[in-house]
KEKE-3310 file (N, C-alpha, C; in steps of 0.2 Angstrom, whole numbers, plus 5000, padded with zeros to 4 digits):
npx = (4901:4892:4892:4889:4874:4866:4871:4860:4845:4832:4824:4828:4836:4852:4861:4875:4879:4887:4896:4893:4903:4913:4918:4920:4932:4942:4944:4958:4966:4957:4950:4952:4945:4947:4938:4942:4936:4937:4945:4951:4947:4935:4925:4920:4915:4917:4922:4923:4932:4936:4949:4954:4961:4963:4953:4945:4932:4919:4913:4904:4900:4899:4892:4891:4877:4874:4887:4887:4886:4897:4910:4915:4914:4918:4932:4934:4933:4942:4952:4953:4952:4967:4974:4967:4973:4988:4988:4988:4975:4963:4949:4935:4921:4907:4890:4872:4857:4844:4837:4845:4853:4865:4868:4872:4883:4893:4891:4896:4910:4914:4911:4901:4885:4884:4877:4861:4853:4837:4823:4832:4834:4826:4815:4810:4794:4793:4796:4800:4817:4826:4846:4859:4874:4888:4904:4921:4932:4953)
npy = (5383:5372:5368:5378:5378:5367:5365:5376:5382:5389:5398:5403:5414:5413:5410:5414:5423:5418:5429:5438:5429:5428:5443:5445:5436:5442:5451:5459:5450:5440:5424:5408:5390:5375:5359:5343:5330:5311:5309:5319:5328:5332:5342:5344:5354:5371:5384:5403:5418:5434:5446:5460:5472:5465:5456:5443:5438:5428:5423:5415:5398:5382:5365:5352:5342:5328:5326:5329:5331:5325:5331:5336:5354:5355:5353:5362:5374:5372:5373:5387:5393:5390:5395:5410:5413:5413:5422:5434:5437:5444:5440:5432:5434:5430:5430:5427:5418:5419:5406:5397:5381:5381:5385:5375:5371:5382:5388:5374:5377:5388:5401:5413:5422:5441:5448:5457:5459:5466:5458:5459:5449:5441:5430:5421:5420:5429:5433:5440:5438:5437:5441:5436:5440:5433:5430:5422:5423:5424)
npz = (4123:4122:4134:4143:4136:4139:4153:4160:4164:4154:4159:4170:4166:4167:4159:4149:4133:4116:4111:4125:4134:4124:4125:4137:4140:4133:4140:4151:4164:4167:4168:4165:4171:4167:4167:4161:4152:4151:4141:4140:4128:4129:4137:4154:4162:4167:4173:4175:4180:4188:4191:4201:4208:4219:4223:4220:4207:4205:4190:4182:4183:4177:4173:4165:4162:4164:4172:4184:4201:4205:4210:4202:4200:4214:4212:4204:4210:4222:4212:4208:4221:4223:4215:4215:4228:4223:4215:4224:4230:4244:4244:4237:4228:4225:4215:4214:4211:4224:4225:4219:4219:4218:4229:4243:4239:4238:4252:4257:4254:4260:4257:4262:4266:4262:4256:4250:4236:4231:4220:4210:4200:4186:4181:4166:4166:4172:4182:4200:4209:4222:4221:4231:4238:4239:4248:4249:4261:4258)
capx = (4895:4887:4891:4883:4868:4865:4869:4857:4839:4834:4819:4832:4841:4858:4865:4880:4879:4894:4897:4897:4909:4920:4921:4925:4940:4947:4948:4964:4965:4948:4954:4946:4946:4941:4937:4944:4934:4941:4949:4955:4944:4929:4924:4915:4913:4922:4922:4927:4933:4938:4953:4954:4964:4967:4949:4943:4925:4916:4907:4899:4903:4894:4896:4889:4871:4878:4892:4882:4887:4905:4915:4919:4914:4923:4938:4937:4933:4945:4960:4952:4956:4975:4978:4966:4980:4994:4988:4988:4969:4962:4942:4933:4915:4901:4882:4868:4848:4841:4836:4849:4853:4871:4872:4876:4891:4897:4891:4900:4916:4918:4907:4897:4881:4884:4871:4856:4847:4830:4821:4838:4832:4818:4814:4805:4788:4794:4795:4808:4820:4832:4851:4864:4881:4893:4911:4926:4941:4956)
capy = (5385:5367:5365:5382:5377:5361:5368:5380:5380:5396:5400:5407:5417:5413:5408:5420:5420:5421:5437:5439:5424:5432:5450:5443:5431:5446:5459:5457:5448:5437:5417:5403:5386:5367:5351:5340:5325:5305:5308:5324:5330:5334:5346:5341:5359:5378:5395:5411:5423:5441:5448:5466:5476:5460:5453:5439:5437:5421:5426:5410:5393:5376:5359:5346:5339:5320:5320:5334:5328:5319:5334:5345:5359:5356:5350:5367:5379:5370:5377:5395:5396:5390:5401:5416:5415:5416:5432:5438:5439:5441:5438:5431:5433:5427:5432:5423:5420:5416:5399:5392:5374:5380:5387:5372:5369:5388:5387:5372:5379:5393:5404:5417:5428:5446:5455:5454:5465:5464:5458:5458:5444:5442:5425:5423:5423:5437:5434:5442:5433:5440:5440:5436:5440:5427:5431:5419:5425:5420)
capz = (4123:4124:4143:4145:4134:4142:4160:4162:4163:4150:4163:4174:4161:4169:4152:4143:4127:4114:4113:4133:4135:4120:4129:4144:4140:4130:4145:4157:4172:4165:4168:4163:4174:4165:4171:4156:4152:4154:4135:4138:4121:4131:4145:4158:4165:4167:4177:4174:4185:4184:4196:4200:4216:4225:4225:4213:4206:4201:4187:4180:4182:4174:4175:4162:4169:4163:4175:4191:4209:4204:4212:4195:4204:4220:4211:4199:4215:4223:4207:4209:4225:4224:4208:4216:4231:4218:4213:4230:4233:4248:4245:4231:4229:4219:4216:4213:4213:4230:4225:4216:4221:4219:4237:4245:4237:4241:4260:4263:4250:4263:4255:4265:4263:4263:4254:4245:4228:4229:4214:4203:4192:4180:4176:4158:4165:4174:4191:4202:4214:4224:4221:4234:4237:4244:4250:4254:4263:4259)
cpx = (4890:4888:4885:4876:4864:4864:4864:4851:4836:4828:4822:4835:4848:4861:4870:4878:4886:4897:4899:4902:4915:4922:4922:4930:4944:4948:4953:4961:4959:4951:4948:4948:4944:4943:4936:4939:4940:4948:4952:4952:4937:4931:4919:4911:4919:4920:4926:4926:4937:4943:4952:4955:4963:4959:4948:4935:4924:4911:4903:4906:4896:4896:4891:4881:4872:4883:4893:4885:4893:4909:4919:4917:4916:4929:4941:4935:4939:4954:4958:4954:4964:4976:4974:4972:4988:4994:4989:4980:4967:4956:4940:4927:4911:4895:4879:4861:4848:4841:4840:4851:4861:4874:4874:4884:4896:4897:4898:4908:4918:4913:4902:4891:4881:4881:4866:4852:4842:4825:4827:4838:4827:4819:4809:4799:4788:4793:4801:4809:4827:4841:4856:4872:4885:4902:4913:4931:4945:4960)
cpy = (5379:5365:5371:5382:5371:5362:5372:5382:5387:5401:5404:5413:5420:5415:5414:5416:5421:5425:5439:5435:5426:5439:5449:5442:5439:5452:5455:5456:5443:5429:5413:5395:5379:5363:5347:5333:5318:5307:5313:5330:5333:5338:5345:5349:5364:5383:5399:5417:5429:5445:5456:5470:5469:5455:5450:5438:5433:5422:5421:5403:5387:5370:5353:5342:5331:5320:5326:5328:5321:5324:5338:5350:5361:5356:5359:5375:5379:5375:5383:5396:5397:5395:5408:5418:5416:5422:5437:5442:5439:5440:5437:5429:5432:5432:5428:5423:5417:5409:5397:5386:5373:5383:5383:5369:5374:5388:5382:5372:5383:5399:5408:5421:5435:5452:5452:5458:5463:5464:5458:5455:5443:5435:5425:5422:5427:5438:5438:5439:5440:5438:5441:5433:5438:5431:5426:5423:5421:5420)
cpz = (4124:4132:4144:4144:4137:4150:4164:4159:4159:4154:4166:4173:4163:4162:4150:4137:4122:4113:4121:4135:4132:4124:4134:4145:4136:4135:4150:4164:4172:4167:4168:4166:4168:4168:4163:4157:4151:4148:4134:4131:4124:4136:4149:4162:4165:4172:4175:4181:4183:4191:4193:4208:4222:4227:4218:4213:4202:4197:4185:4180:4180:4173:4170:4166:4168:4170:4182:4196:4207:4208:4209:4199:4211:4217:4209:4205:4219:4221:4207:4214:4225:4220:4212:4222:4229:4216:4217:4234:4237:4249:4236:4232:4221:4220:4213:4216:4219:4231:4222:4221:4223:4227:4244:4245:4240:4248:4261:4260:4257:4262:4260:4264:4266:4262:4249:4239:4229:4221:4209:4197:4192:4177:4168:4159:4171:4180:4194:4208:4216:4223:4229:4233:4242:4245:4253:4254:4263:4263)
residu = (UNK:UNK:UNK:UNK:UNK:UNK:UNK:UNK:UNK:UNK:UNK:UNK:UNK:UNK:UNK:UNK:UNK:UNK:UNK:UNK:UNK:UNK:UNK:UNK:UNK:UNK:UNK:UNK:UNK:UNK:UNK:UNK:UNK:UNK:UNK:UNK:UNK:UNK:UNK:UNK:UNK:UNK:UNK:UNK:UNK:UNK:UNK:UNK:UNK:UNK:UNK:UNK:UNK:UNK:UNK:UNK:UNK:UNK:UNK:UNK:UNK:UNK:UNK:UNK:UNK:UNK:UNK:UNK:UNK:UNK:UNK:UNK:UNK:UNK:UNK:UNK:UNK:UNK:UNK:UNK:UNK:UNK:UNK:UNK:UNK:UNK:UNK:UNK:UNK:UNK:UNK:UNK:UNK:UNK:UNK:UNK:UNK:UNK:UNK:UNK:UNK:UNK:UNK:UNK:UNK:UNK:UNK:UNK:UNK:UNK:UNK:UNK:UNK:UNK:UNK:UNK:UNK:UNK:UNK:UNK:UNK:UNK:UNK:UNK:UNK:UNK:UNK:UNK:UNK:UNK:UNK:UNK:UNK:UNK:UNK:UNK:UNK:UNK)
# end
């Protein structure tokens, strides 16, 4: 909870809260990635993803703003991939607001854009931004 609380600016209102992070991890099929700090006692960052008929879904991933643009996020996209093609998946998609900062990372992942919600999200002074829906094949 303190990567997510730190990660995530509350403007946006990405954030899970405990409750949504506990009800996720307890349904089948849900996995959890980390990125271990130098001591092993720390977490630098995590994702969750949720498998289901052969496609995997990137529900939320976060990364420490201390230790941003070192490659925790490539490294931990990187381990979804291998484990998602263990499972036999053959696409894993994400979504996400318009502007997120995180779509360069995705694009040059592999990552594609396939679809877009209009208005989907509501920032807290209440604006609406569009959500897009990314697909990698694997």
């Amino acid at each position: 909870m303190a990567i997510i609380k730190s990660a995530f600016d509350p403007h946006w209102g990405e954030a899970w809260n405990r409750s949504q992070i506990e009800d996720i991890l307890a349904l089948p099929n849900t996995f959890l990635v980390l990125d271990s700090g130098d001591d092993a006692m720390s977490i630098n960052g995590f994702l969750l993803t949720r498998h289901l008929l052969g496609e995997e879904e990137l529900l939320l991933i976060a990364v420490h703003p201390n230790v941003r643009r070192q490659g925790i996020a490539l490294r931990m996209l990187n381990e979804l991939k291998q484990e998602a093609q263990r499972r036999n998946t053959s696409n894993i998609f994400l979504e996400m607001r318009e502007n997120n900062p995180a779509k360069d990372l995705y694009l040059t992942f592999g990552f594609l854009p396939i679809g877009r919600r209009k208005s989907y999200y509501t920032t807290s002074s209440g604006d609406k931004i569009d959500a897009i829906t990314y697909q990698l094949v694997l």
